[in-house]
ZAMARGU-4260 file (C-alpha; in steps of 0.2 Angstrom, whole numbers, plus 5000, padded with zeros to 4 digits):
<rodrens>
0) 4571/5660/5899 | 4580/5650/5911 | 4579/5662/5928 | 4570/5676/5922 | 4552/5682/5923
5) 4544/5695/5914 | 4549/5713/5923 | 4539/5726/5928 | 4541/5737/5912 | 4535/5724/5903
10) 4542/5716/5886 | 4555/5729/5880 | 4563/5719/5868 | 4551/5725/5855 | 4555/5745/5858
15) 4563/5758/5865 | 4569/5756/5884 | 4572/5776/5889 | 4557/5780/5900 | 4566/5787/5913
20) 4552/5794/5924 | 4542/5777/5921 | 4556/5765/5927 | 4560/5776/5943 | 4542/5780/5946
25) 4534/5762/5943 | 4537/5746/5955 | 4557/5744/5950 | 4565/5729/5956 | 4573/5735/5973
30) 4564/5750/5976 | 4562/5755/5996 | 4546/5761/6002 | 4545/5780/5998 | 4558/5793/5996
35) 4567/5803/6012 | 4567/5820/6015 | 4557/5832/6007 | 4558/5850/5998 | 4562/5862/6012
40) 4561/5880/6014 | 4571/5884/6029 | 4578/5903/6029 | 4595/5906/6035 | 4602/5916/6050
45) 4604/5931/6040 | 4587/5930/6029 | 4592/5922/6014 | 4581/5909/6008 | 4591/5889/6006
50) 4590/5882/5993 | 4577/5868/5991 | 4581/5850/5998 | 4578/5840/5984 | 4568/5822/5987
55) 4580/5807/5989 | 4573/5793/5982 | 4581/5777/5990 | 4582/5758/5983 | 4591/5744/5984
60) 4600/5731/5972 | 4614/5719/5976 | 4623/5726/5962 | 4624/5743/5955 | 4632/5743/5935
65) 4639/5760/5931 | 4639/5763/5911 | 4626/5752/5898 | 4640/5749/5885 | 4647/5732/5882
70) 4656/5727/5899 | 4641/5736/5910 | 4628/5727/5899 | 4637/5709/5899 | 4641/5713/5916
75) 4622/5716/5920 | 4615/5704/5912 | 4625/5691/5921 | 4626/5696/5936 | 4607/5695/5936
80) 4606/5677/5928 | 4618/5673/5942 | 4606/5679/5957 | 4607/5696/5958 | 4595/5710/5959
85) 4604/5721/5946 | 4602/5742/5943 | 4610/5748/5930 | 4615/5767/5928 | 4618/5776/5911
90) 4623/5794/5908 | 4618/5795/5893 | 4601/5797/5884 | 4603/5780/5877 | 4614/5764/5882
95) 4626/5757/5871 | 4639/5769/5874 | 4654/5766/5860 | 4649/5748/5856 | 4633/5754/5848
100) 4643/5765/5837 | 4657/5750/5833 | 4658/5740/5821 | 4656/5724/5833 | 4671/5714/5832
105) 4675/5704/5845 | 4693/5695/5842 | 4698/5680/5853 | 4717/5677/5852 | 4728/5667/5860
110) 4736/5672/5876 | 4754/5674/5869 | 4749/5684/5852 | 4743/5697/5865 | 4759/5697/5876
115) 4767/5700/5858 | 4758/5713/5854 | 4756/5721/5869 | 4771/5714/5879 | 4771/5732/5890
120) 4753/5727/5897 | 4746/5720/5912 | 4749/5700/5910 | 4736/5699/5924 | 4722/5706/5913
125) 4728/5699/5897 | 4728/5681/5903 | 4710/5687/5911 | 4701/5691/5896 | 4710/5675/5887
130) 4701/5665/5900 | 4685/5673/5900 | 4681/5677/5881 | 4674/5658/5876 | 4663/5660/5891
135) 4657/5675/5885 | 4654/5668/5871 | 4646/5652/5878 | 4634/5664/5889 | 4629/5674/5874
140) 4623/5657/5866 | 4616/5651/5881 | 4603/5667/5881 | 4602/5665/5863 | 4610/5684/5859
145) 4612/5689/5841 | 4630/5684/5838 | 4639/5678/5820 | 4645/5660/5822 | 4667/5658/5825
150) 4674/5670/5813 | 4690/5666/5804 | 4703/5681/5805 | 4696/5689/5822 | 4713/5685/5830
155) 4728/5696/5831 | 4738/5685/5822 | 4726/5681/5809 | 4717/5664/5808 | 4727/5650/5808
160) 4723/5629/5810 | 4718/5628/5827 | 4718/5645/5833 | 4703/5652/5841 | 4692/5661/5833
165) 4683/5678/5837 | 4662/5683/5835 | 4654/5699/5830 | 4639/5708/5836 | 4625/5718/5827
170) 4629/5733/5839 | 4613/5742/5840 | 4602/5726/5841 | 4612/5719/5856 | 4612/5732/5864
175) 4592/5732/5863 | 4593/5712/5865 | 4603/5714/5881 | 4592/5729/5889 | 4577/5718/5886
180) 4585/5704/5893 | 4589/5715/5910 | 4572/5720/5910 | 4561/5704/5907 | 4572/5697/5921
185) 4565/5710/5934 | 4584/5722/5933 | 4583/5739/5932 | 4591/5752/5917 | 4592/5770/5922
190) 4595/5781/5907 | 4603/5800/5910 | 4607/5794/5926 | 4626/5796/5931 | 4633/5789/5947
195) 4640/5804/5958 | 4647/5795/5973 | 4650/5777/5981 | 4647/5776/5999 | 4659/5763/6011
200) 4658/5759/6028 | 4674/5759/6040 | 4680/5744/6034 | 4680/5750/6017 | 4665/5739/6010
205) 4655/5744/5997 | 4637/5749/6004 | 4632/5761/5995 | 4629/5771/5976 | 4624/5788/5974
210) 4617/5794/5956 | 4609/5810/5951 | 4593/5804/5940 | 4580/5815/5927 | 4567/5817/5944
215) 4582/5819/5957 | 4596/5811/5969 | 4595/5794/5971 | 4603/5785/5985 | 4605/5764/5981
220) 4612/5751/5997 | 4620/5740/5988 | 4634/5728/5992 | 4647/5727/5973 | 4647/5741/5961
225) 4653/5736/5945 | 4663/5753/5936 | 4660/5752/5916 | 4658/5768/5913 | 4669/5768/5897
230) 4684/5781/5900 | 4689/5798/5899 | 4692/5800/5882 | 4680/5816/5885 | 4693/5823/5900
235) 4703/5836/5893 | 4714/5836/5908 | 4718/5818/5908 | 4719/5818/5889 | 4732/5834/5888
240) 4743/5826/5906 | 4744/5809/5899 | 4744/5809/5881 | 4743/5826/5871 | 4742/5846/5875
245) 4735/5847/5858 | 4716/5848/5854 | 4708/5831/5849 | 4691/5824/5841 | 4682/5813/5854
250) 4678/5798/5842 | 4663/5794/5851 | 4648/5797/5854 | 4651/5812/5867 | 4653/5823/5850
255) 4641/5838/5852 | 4636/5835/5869 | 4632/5849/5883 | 4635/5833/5895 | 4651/5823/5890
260) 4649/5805/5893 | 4665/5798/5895 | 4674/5809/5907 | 4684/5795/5917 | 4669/5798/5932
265) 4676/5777/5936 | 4692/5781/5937 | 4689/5796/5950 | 4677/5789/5961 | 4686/5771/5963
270) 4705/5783/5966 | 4695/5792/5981 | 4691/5773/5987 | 4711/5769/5986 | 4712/5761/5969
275) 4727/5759/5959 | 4730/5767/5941 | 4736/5753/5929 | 4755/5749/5926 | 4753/5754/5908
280) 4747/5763/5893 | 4743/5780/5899 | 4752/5788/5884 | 4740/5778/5871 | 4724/5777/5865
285) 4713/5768/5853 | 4707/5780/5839 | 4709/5783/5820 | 4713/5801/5812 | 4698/5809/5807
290) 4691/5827/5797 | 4702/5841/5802 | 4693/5857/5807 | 4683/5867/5798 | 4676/5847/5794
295) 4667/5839/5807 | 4663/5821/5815 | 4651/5813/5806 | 4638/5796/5810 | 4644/5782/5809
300) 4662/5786/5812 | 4667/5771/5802 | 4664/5783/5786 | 4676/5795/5791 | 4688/5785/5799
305) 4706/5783/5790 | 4708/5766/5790 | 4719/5765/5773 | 4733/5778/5784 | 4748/5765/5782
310) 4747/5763/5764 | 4747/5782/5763 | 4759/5794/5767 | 4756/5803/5782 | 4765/5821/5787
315) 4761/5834/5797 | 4760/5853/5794 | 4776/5854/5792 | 4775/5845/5778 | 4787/5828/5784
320) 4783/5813/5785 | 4782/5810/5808 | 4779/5791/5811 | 4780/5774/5802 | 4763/5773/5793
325) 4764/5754/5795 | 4767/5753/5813 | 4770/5770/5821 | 4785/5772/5834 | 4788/5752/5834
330) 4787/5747/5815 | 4774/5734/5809 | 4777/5716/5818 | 4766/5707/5802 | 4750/5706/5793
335) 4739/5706/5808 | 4745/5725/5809 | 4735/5730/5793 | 4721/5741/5805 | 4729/5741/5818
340) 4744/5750/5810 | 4734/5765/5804 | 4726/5768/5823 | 4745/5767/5829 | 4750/5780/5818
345) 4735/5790/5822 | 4741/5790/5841 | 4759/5799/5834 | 4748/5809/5824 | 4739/5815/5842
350) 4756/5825/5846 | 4760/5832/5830 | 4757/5853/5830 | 4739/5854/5832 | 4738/5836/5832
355) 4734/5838/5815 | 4741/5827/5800 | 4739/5826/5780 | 4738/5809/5772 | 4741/5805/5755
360) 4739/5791/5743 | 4737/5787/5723 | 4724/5780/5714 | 4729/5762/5714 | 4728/5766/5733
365) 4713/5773/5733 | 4705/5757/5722 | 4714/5745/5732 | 4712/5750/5750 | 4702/5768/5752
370) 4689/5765/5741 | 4690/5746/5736 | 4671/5742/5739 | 4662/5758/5732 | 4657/5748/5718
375) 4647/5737/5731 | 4641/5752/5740 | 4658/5756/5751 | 4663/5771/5756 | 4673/5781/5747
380) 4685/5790/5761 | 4690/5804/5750 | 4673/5809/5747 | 4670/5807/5766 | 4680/5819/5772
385) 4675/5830/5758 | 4658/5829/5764 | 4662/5831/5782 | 4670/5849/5776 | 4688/5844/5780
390) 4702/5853/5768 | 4705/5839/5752 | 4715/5839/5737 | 4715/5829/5720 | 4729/5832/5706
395) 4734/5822/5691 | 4752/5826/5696 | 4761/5828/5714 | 4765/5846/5711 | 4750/5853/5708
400) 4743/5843/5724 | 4756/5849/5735 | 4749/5868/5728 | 4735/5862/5732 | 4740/5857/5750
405) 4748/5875/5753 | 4732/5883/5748 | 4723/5877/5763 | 4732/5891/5774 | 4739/5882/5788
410) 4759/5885/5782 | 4762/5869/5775 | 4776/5871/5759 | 4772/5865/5745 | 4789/5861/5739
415) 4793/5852/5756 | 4778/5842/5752 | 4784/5839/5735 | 4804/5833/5742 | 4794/5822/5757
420) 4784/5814/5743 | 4798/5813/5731 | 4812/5805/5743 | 4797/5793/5748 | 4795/5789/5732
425) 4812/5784/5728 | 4814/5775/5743 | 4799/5762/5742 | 4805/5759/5721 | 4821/5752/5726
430) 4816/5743/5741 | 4824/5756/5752 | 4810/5762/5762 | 4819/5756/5779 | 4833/5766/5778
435) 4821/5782/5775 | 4825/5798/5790 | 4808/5791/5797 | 4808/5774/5790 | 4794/5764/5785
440) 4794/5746/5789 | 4780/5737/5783 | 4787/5731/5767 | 4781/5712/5773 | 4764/5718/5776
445) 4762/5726/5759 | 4760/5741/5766 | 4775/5750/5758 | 4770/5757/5742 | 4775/5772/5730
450) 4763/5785/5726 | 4765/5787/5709 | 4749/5783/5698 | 4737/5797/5696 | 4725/5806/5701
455) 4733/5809/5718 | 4723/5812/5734 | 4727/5822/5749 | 4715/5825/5765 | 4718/5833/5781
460) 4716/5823/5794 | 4715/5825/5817 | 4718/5813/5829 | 4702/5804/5833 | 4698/5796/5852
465) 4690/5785/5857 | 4695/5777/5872 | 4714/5780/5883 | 4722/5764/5887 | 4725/5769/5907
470) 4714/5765/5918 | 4711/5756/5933 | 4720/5740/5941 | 4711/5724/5942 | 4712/5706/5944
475) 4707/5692/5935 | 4689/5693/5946 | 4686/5711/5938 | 4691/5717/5957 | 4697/5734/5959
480) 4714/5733/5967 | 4721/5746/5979 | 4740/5752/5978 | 4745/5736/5988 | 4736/5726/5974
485) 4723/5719/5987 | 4706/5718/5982 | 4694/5734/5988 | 4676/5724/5993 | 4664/5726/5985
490) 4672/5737/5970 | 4672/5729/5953 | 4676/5736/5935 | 4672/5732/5917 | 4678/5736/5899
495) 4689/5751/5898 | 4688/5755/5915 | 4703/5742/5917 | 4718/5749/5912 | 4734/5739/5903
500) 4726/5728/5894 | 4733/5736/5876 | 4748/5746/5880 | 4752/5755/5861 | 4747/5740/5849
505) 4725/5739/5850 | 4719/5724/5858 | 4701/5725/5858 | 4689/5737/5867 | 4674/5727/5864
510) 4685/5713/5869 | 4692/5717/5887 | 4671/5723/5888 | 4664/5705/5884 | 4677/5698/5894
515) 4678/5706/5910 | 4659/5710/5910 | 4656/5691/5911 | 4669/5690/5926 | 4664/5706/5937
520) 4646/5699/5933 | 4648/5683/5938 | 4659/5689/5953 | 4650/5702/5959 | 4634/5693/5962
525) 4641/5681/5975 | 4647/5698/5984 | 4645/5693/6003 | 4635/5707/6015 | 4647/5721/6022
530) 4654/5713/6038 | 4656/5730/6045 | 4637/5734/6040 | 4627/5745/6031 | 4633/5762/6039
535) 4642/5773/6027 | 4655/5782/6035 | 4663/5788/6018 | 4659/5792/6000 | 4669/5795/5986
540) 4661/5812/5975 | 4663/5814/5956 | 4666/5830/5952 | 4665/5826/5932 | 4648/5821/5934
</rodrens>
């Protein structure tokens, strides 16, 4: 491997990489000699015994990566292939973060097919990841990564003739591939080890990161810290300001946690350093509906997730139909919408009373769209949420569904579900389904079709999260911006982190992570020395860690 020797852990590509004691207590690339200031047992002025100084230990890196899902691996990894000495911090147990739990697409469109879909989103890091993606991809074959070859149809407009054309990932074996390739190249990977603070000097350089580790603080000098730390799905403050007041399920893998993972600790720490939020999307997220409560999340999400919404009809407890299923509050804009409508429709669904929605389809829907690989093994999603232990109904006629539907006790009417379904009904027979209270515009995309062959379906449904589209401003370097839009030294970002690159209509997560993970790693690792020295004479706290 070009640049890259064996590290001190040894070949990891073969097993697990979560010894956290092992990494920080072996020879790790970048360690100082010994750790400062020892357990103490001063008593204070009035007899009360402190509380124990724990050891700090101290090490050094040239860059410090916050976050081991796509962007803060990609990141890593090339940072180190480009020179560096490289640590990299993960909260969680594992890395991977949500790209181990995705389904590993990762779309390449053109330029313009994301100004058109997301013409409300920061040009600056649209036309970034447009400029970064096929060198990504060129990086990934250059280190031989498990990756599919070009893949028709992983654009937003769909695959044309001389379109470009997207890859996908095996999640879980990437991530291990790319760990491995940290660690055989003499980086560093920190497991349940969150970064708490990031030290500046007075001329607001980067010198510093401060993480909490398994065995202790840990102070790292460092010169660029590279933010990938996936979000703040997982803040319920930020979630109910910017998008909702009602409850939602973190689709992720924060789900059961005492610890939430993706609590926006990026976002904070870089504000305390001066950064700007992003000029858009702080009122939309990328999610899909998922089991309503008493149900539960369930692994993999893919399972559970309602992917087939815009073929349904979707209400909410009040029995009406809230949104265009085919493209929430915009309407569908064309075939490339046929997922992406169903995630729209779940962000409208995030504001409905108790962000809570029923979806409803027929049995040619359900063969067609909800269940149309079962007979190869596919997931049946009626089933699904059945298992999960959300509320589900099944009728051979709409009446007695919409009985059924009234019987779960959360004051939904059966005879307003039965008007909502008949007026739909009507509507998409004749053609008419635009001209509907809420109308329904995706008759182009197919999407626009009556519910009349039984048995009938109906499951209840909340809005699923997995990552806000706010986040922080950056340029086409992966450089943090302050709220003059100049560059803050040292401070870089990846993945989600940035906000503005979708805006309503999903662009990509793993997409944005690939792309500006290769840019802030490449970046970042020709980060000159502070010219105002190593002194730290601030430091920005998280207070979510």
């Amino acid at each position: 491997m070009a640049g890259s020797s064996k590290g001190p852990q040894g070949d990891s590509k073969s097993g697990p990489v979560l010894s956290r004691r092992r990494l920080l207590g072996g020879a790790a690339a970048g360690v100082a000699a010994g750790a400062v200031g020892g357990l103490t047992n001063v008593t204070k002025a009035w007899g009360a015994p402190a509380v124990p100084k724990r050891a700090v230990q101290e090490m050094t890196a040239d860059v410090v990566v916050a976050g081991a899902g796509m962007g803060g691996l990609t990141a890593a990894v090339r940072a180190q292939h480009a020179g560096a000495r490289v640590i990299l911090l993960e909260k969680g147990e594992q890395p991977g973060g949500t790209c181990a739990h995705s389904e590993g697409g990762i779309a390449n469109s053109d330029y313009e097919d994301m100004r058109r879909n997301s013409p409300d989103g920061d040009p600056v890091v649209q036309r970034a990841v447009y400029d970064n993606i096929e060198p990504f991809y060129a990086f990934m074959e250059e280190i031989q990564a498990p990756m599919t070859r070009p893949v028709a149809g992983m654009a937003l407009g769909g695959q044309q003739e001389g379109q470009r054309q997207g890859r996908t990932i095996p999640p879980v074996v990437w991530v291990r591939f790319m760990v491995g390739e940290l660690e055989d190249g003499g980086g560093t990977l920190l497991t349940e080890t969150p970064i708490t603070g990031i030290e500046s000097n007075d001329r607001r350089e980067i010198v510093g990161v401060l993480a909490e580790g398994p065995d202790g603080p840990i102070r790292i000098r460092t010169k660029a810290v590279i933010l990938a730390t996936g979000g703040w799905a997982h803040n319920a403050e930020m979630v109910n300001k910017h998008i909702t007041r009602e409850q939602v399920w973190q689709r992720n893998v924060s789900n059961g946690r005492d610890t939430p993972l993706f609590t926006g600790d990026g976002f904070h720490l870089a504000s305390q350093l001066g950064a700007a939020p992003s000029k858009g999307g702080w009122d939309a997220f990328y999610g899909y509906s998922l089991p309503a409560r008493p149900g539960r999340p369930v692994e993999p999400m893919a399972n559970v997730s309602m992917y087939h919404g815009q073929y349904a009809v979707a209400l909410n407890l009040y029995g009406r139909r809230y949104a265009d299923e085919s493209g929430g509050k915009w309407g569908s804009r064309g075939p490339e919408f046929t997922r992406r409508s169903a995630q729209i429709q779940n962000q409208e669904g995030a504001r409905q009373v108790e962000a809570t929605t029923i979806h409803v389809w027929d049995e040619a829907i359900n063969r067609d769209y909800a269940c149309a690989d079962c007979a190869l093994g596919g997931v049946d999603r009626f089933r699904a949420y059945q298992s999960a232990g959300a509320p589900v109904a099944t009728a051979d006629n709409l009446e007695e569904l919409a009985n059924q539907i009234e019987g779960w006790g959360r004051g939904t009417p059966a005879e307003r579900v039965t008007e909502e379904l008949r007026q739909y009904n009507q509507a998409a027979e004749n053609g008419r389904a635009w001209a509907l209270p809420v109308p329904k515009t995706g008759a182009d995309s197919g999407h626009v079709l009556p519910i009349t062959t039984g048995p009938f379906y109906a499951v209840l449904g909340t809005a699923g999260i997995t990552a806000p589209y706010g986040g922080l401003r950056a340029d086409t370097q992966g450089r943090v911006l302050d709220r003059f839009d100049r560059p803050i030294s040292g401070l870089y970002a990846a993945g989600v982190d940035i906000g503005g690159f979708s805006t309503y209509a999903y662009l990509g997560n793993l997409t944005i992570g690939a792309a500006f993970g290769y840019a802030s790693g490449t970046h970042s690792a020709q980060q000159p020395d502070p010219s105002g020295g190593w002194a730290s004479t601030s430091t920005a706290n998280s207070r979510w860690g």
